[in-house]
Backbone as CSV, one residue per row, in Angstrom:
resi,resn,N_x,N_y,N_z,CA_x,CA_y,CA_z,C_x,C_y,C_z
1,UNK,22.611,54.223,71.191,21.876,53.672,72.329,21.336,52.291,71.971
2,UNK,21.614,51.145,72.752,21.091,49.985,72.751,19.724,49.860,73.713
3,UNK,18.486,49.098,72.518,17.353,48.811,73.684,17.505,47.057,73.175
4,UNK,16.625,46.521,73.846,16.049,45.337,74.169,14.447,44.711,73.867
5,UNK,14.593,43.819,72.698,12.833,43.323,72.497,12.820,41.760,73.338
6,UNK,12.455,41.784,74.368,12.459,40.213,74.802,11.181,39.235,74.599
7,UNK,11.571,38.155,74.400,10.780,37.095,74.012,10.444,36.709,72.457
8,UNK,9.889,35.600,72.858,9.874,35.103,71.377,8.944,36.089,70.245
9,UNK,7.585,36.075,70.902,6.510,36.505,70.023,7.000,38.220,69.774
10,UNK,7.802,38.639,71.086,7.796,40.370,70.400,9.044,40.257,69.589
11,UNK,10.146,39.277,69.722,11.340,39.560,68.070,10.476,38.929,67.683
12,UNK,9.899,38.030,66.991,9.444,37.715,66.370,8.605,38.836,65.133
13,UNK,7.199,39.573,66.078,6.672,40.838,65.434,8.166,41.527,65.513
14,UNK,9.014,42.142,66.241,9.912,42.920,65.611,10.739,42.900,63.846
15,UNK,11.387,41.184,64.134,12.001,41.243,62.799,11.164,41.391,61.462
16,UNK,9.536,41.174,61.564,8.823,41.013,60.751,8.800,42.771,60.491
17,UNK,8.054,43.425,61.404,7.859,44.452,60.922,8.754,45.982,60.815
18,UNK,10.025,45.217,61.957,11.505,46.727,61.664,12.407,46.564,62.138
19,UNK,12.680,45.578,60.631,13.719,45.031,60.911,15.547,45.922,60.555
20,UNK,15.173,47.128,60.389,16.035,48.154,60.223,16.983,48.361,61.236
21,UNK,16.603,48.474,62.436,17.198,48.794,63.277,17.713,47.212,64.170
22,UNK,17.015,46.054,63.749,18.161,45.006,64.202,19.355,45.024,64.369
23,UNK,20.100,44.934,65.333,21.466,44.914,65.545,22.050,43.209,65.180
24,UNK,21.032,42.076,66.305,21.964,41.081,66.898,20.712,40.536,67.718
25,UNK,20.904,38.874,67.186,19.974,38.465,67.987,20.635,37.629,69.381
26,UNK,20.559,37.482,70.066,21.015,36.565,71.290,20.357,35.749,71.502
27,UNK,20.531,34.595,72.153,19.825,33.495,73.072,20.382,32.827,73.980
28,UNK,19.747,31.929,74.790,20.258,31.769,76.006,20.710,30.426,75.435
29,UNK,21.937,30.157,76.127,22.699,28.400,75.716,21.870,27.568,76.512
30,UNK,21.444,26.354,75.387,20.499,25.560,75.883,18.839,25.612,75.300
31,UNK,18.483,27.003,74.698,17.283,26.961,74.838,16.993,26.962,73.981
32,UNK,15.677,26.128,72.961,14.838,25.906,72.487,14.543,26.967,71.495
33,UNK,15.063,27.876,70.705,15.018,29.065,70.141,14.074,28.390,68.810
34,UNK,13.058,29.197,68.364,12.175,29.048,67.200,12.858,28.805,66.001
35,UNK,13.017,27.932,65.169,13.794,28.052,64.098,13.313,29.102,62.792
36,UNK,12.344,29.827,62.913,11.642,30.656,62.633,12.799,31.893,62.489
37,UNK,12.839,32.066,63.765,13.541,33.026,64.255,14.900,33.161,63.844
38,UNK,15.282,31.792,64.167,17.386,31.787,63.244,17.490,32.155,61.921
39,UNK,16.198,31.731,61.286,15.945,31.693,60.151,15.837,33.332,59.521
40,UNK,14.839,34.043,60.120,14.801,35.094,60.167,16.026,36.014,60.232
41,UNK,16.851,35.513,61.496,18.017,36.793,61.768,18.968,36.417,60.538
42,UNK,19.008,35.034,60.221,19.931,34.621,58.859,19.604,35.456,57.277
43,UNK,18.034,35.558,57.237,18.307,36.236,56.570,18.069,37.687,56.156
44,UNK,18.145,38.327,57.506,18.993,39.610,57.507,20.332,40.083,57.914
45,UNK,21.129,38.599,58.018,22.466,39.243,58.162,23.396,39.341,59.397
46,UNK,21.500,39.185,60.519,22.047,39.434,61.516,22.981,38.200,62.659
47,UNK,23.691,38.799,63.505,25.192,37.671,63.665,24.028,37.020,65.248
48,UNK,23.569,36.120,65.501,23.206,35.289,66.549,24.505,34.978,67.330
49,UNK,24.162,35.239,68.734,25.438,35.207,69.857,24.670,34.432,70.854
50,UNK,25.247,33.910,71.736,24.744,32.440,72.374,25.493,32.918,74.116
51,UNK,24.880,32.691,74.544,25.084,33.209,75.934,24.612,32.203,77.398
52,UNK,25.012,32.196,78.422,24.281,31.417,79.133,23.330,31.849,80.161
53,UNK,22.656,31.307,80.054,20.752,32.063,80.285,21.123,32.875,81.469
54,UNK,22.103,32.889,82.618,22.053,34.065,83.879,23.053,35.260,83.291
55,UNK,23.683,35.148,82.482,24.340,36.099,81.278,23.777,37.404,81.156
56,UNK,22.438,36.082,79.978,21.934,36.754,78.952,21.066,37.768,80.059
57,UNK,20.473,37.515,81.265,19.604,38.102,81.568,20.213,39.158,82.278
58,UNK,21.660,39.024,82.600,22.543,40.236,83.554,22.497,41.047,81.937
59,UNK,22.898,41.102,80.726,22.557,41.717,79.598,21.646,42.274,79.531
60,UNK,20.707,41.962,80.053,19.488,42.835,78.833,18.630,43.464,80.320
61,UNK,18.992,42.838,81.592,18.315,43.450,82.269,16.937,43.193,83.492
62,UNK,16.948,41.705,82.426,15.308,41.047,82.709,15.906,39.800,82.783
63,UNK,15.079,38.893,83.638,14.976,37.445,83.422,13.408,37.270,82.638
64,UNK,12.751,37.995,82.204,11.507,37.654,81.203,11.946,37.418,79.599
65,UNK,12.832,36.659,79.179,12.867,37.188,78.108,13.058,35.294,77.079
66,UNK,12.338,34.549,77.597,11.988,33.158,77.660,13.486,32.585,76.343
67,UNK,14.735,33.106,76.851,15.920,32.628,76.560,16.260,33.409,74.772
68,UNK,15.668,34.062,74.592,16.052,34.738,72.934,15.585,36.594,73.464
69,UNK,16.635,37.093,73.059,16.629,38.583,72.891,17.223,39.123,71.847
70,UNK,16.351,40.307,71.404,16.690,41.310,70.063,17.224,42.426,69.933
71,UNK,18.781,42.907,70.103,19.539,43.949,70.170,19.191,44.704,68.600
72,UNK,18.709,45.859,69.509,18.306,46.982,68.555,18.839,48.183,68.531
73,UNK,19.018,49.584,67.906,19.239,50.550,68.143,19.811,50.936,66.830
74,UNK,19.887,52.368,67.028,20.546,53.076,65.440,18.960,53.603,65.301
75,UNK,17.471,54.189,65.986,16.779,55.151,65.644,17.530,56.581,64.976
76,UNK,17.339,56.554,63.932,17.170,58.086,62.999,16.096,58.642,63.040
77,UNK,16.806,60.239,63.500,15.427,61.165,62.761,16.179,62.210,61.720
78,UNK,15.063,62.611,60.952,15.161,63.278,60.155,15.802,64.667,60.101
79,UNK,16.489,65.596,59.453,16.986,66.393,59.794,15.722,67.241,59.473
80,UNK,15.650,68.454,60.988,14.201,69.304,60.450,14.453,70.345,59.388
81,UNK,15.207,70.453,58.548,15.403,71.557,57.530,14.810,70.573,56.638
82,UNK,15.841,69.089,56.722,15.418,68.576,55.162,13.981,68.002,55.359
83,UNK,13.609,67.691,56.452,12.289,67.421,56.698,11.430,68.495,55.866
84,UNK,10.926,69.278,56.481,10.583,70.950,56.130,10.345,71.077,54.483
85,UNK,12.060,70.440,54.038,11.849,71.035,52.643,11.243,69.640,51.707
86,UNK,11.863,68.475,52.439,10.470,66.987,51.755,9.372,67.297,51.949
87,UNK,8.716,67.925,52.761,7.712,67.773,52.874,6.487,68.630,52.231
88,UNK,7.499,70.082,51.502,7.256,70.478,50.556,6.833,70.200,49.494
89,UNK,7.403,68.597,49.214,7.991,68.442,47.864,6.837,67.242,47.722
90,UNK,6.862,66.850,48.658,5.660,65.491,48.977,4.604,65.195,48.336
91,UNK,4.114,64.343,47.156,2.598,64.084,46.727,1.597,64.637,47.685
92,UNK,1.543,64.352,48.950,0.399,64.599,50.019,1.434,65.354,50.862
93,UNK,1.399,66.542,51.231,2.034,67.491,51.970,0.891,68.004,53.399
94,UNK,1.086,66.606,53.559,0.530,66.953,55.396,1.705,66.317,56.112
95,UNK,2.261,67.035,57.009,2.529,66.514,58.138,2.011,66.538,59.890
96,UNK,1.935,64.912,60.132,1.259,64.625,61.695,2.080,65.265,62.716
97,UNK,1.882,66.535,63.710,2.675,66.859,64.344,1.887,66.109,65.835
98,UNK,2.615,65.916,66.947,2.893,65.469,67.911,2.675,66.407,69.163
99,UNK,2.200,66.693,69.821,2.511,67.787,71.002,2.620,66.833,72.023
100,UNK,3.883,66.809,72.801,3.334,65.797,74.335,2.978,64.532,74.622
101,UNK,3.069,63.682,73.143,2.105,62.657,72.940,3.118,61.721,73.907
102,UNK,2.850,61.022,74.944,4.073,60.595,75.811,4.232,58.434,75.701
103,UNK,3.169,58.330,75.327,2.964,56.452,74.483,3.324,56.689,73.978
104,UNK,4.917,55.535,73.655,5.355,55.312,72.058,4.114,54.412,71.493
105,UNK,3.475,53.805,72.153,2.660,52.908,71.228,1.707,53.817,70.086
106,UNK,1.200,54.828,70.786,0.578,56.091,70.297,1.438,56.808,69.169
107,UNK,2.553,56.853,69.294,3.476,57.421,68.393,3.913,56.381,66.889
108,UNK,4.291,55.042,67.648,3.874,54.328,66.224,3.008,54.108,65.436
109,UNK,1.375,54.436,66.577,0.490,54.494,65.568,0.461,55.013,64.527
110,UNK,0.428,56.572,65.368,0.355,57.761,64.474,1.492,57.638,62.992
111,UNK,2.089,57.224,63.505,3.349,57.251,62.268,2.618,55.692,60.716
112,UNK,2.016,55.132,61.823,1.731,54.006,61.142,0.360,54.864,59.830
113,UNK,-0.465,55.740,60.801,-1.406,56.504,60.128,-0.551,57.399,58.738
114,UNK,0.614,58.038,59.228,1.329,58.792,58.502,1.356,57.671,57.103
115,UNK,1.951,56.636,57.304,2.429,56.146,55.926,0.650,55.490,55.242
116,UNK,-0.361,54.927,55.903,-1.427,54.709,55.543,-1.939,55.914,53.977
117,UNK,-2.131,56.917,54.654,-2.614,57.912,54.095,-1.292,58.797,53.384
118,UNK,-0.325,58.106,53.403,0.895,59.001,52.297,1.359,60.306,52.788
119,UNK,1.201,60.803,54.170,1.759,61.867,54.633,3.400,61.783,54.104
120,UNK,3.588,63.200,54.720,5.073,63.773,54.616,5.874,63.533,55.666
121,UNK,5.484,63.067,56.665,5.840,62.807,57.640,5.496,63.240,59.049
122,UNK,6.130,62.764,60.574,5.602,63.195,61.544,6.298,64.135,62.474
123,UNK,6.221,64.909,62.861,7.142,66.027,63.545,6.643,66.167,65.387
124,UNK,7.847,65.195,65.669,7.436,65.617,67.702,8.669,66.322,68.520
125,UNK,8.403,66.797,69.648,9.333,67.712,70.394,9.958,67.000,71.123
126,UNK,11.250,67.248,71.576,12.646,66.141,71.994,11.802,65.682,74.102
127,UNK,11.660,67.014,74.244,11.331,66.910,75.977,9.690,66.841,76.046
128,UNK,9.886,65.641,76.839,7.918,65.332,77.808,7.477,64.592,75.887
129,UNK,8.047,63.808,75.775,7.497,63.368,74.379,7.959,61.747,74.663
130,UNK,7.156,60.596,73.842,8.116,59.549,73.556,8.452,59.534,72.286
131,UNK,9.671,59.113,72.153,10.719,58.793,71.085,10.355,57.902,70.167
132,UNK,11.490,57.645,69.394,11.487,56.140,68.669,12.377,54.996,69.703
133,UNK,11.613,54.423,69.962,12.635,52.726,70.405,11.578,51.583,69.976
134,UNK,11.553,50.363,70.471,11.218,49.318,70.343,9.559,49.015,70.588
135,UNK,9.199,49.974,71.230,7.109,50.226,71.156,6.960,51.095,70.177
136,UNK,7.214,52.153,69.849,6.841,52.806,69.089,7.072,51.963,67.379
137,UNK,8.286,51.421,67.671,8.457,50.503,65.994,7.639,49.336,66.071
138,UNK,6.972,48.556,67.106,6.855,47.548,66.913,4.865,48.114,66.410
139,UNK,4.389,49.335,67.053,3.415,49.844,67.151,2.762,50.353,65.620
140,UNK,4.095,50.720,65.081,4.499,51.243,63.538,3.964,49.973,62.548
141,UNK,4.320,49.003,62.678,3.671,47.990,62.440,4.772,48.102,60.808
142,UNK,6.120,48.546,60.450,7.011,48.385,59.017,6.978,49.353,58.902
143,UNK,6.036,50.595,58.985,6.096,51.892,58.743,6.967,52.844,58.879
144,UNK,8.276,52.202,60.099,8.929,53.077,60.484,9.858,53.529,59.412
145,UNK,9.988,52.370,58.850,11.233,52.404,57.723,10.490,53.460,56.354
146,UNK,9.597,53.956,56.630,9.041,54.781,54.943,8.799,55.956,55.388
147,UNK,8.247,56.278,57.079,8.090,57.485,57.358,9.170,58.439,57.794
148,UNK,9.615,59.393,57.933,10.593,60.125,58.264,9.853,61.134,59.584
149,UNK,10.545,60.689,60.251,10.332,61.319,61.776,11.087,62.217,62.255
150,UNK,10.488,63.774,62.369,11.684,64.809,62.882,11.477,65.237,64.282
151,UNK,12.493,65.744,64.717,12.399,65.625,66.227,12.757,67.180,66.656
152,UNK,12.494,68.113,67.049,12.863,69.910,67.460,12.566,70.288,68.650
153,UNK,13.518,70.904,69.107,13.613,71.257,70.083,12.578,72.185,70.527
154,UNK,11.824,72.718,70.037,10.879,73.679,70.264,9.675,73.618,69.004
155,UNK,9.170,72.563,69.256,7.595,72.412,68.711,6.658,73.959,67.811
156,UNK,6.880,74.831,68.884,5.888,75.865,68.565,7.077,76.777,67.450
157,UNK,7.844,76.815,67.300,8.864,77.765,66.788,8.923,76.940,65.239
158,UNK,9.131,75.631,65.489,8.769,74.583,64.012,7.842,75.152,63.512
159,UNK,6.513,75.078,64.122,5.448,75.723,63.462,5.445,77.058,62.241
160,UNK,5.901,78.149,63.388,6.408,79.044,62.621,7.085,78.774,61.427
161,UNK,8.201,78.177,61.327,8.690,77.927,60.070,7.985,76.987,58.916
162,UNK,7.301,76.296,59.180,6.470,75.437,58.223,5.100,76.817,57.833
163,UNK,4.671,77.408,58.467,4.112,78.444,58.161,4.759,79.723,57.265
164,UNK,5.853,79.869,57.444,6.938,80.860,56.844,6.570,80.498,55.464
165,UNK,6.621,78.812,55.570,6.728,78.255,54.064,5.507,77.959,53.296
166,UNK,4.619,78.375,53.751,3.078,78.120,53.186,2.233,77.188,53.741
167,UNK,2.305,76.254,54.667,2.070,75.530,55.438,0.860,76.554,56.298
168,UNK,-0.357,75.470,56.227,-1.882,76.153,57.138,-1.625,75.227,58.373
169,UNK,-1.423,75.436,59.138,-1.822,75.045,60.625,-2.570,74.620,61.325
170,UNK,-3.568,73.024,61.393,-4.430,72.873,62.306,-4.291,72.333,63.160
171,UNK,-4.828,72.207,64.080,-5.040,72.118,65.518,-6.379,71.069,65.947
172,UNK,-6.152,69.680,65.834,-7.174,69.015,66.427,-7.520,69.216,68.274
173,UNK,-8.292,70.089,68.550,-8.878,70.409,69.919,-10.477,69.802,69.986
174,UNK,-10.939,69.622,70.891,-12.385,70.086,71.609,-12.457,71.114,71.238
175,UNK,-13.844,71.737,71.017,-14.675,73.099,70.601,-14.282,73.553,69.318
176,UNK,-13.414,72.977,68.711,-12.887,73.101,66.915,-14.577,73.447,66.261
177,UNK,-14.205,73.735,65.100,-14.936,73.124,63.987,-14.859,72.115,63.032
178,UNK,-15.970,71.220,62.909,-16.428,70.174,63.004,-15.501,69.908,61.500
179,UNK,-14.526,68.812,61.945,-13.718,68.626,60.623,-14.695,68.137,59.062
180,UNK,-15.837,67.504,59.311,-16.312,67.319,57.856,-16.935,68.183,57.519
181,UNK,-17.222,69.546,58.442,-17.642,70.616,57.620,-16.907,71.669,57.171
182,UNK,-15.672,71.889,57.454,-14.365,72.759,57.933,-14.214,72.938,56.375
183,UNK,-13.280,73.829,55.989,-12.125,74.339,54.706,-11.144,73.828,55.273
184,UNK,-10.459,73.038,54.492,-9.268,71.784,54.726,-8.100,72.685,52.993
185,UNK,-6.859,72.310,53.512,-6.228,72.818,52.154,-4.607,72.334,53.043
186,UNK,-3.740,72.014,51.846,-2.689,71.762,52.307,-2.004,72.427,51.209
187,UNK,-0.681,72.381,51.600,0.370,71.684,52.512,-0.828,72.098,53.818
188,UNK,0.182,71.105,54.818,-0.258,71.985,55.977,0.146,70.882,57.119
189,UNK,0.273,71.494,58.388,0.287,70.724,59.618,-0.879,70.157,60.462
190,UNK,-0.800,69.544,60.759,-2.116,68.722,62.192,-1.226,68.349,62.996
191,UNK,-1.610,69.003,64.184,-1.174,68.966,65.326,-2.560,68.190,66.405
192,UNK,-1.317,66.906,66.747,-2.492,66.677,68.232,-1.739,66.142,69.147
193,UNK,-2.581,66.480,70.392,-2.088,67.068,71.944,-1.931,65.630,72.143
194,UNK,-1.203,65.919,73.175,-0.889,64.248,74.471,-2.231,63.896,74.895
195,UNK,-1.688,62.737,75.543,-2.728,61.907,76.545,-3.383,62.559,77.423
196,UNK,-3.004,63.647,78.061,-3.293,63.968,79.522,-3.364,65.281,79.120
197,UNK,-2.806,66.138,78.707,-3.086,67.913,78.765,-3.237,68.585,77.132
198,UNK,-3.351,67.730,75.942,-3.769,67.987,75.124,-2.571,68.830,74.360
199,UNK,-2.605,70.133,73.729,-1.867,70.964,73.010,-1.921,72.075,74.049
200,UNK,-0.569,72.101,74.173,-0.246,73.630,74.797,-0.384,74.977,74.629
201,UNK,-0.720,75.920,75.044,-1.460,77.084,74.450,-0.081,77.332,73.484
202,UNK,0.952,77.287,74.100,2.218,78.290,72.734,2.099,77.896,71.780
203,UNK,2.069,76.352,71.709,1.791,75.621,70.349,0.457,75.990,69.913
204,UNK,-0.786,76.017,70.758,-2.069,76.005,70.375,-2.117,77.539,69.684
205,UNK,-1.421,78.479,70.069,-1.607,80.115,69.470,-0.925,79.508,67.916
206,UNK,-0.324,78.878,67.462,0.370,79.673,66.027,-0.222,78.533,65.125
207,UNK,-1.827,78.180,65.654,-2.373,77.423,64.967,-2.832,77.994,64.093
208,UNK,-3.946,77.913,63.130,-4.494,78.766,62.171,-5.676,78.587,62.364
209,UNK,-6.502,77.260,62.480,-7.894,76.640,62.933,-7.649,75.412,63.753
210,UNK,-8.767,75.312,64.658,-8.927,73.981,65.489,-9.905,73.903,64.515
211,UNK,-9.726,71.903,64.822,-11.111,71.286,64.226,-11.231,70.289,65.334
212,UNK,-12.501,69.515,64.907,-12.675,69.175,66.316,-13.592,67.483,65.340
213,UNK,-13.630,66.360,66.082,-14.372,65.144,65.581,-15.682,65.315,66.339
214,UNK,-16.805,65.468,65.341,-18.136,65.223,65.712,-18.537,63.677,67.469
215,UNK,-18.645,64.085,68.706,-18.882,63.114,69.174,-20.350,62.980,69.643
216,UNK,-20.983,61.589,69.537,-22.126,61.596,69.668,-22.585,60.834,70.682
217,UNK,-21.795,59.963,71.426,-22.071,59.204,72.571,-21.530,60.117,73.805
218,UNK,-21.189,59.420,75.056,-20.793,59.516,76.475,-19.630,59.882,76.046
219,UNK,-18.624,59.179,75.874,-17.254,59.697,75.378,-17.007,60.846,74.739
220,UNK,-15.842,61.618,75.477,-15.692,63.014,74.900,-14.826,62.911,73.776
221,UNK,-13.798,62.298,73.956,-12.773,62.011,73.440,-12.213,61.015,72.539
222,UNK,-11.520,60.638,71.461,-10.726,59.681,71.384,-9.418,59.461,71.669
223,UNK,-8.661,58.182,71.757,-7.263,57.892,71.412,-6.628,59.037,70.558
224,UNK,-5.417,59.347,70.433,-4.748,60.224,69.844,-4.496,59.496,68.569
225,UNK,-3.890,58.541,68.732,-3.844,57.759,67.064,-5.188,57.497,66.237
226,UNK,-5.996,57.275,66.966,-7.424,56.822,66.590,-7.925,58.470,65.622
227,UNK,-7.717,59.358,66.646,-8.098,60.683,65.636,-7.155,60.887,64.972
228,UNK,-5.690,60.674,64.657,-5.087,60.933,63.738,-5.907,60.610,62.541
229,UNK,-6.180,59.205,62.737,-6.158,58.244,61.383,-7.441,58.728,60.796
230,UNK,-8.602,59.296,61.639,-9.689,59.831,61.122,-9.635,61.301,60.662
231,UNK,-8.654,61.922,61.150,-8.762,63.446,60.736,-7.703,63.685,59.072
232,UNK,-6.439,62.509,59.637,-5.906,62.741,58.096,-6.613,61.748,56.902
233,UNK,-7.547,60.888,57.415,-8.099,60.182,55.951,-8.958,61.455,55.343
234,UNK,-9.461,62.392,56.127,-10.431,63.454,55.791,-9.700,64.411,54.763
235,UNK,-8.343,64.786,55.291,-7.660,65.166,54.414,-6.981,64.710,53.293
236,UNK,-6.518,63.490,53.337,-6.577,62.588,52.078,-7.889,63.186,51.353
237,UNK,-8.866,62.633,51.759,-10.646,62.664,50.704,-10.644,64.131,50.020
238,UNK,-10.720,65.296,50.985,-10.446,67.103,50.247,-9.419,66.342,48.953
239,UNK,-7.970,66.171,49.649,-6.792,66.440,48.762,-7.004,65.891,47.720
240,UNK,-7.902,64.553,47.561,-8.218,63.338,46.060,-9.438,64.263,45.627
241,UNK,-10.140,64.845,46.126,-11.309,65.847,45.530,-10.615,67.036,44.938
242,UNK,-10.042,67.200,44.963,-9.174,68.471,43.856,-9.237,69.726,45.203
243,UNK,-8.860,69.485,46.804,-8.793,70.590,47.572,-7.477,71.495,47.466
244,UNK,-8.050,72.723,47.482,-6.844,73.971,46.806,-5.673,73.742,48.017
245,UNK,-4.270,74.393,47.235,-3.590,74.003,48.200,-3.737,75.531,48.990
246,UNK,-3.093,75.961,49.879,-3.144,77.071,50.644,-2.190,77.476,50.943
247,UNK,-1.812,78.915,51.973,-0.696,78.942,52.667,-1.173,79.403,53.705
248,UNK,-0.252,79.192,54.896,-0.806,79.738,56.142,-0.257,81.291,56.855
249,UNK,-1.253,81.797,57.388,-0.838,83.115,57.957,-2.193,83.561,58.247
């Protein structure tokens, strides 16, 4: 599948931060292209194709794309067995699971959180989810290329099997217990809900514990990436404190 990064400033952040999935840069004949930028696709290899600006824009779709566009594609995910069994194997054996989360921008975060804190990686469900394309990598901020992202057809049934394997199960919800007072132990999963309906009960049953972020203002809630990054630094802090590992059931 081919997507599209248009304009200068987003290839620009693209080639800087994932540049993996570059295909091919284009531009429109005639235009003013950043030498930044030639410079850039030169030295990754990539082949610059020259087009004429009502072309380029029957191409990609858009006339917004101020005469330079970034052919991307070739997202990988991880296979979920070998996922499963890296993540076993992992210095820090947490993996960020995903329920629903439907922003790729949200999804690169999270992934961006994943490599911050040395996770095992991030695990989301194929349907009512966003993917990997060109927000989610650009959101990733380089990360995409270190984290390994698995993708299953059935979220709650994954569970099960990462549990099979010793894997504890949490569940960032409302009404949890209060993650800095909680028993934290890995391996283990964190699961958090979408934008709009949170974690689904099927998924939410084969949890083991909800925890929940202390809130003290008007706001009930945070961003989904925003609590990633606070619930797995917590688990980082247990795991560097000598926290036991566990299994779940």
């Amino acid at each position: 599948m081919t997507d599209w990064v248009l304009g200068r400033r987003a290839v620009r952040e693209f080639l800087a931060h994932a540049p993996d999935v570059a295909r091919a840069l284009w531009v429109a004949r005639g235009s003013r292209v950043p030498r930044e930028l030639l410079a850039a696709a030169e030295a990754l290899g990539l082949p610059v194709r020259e087009l004429p600006r009502h072309e380029l824009s029957a191409r990609v779709g858009s006339e917004r794309h101020q005469g330079v566009a970034l052919e991307v594609g070739g997202w990988v995910y991880a296979d979920p067995e070998e996922f499963l069994a890296g993540a076993k194997r992992a210095p820090f054996p947490l993996v960020l699971a995903l329920d629903c989360v439907q922003d790729p921008r949200n999804l690169g975060a999270v992934i961006r959180v994943a490599d911050g804190v040395g996770a095992a990686g991030v695990l989301i469900p194929k349907d009512r989810a966003a993917g990997l394309g060109p927000a989610a990598a650009r959101a990733a901020a380089g990360a995409l290329a270190a984290v390994p992202v698995a993708r299953v057809v059935n979220l709650a049934r994954a569970l099960d099997r990462f549990r099979d394997e010793g894997f504890w199960v949490y569940a960032a919800a409302a009404g949890g217990d209060d993650v800095f007072a909680a028993d934290l132990a890995v391996p283990a999963v964190l699961v958090l809900g979408g934008e709009h309906a949170g974690i689904r009960p099927n998924v939410l049953r084969r949890c083991d514990r909800e925890l929940a972020l202390p809130m003290r203002g008007k706001v009930g809630s945070l961003n989904v990436a925003v609590a990633a990054g606070i619930l797995a630094y917590e688990f980082l802090r247990r795991a560097g404190a000598g926290a036991p590992a566990g299994g779940g059931g």
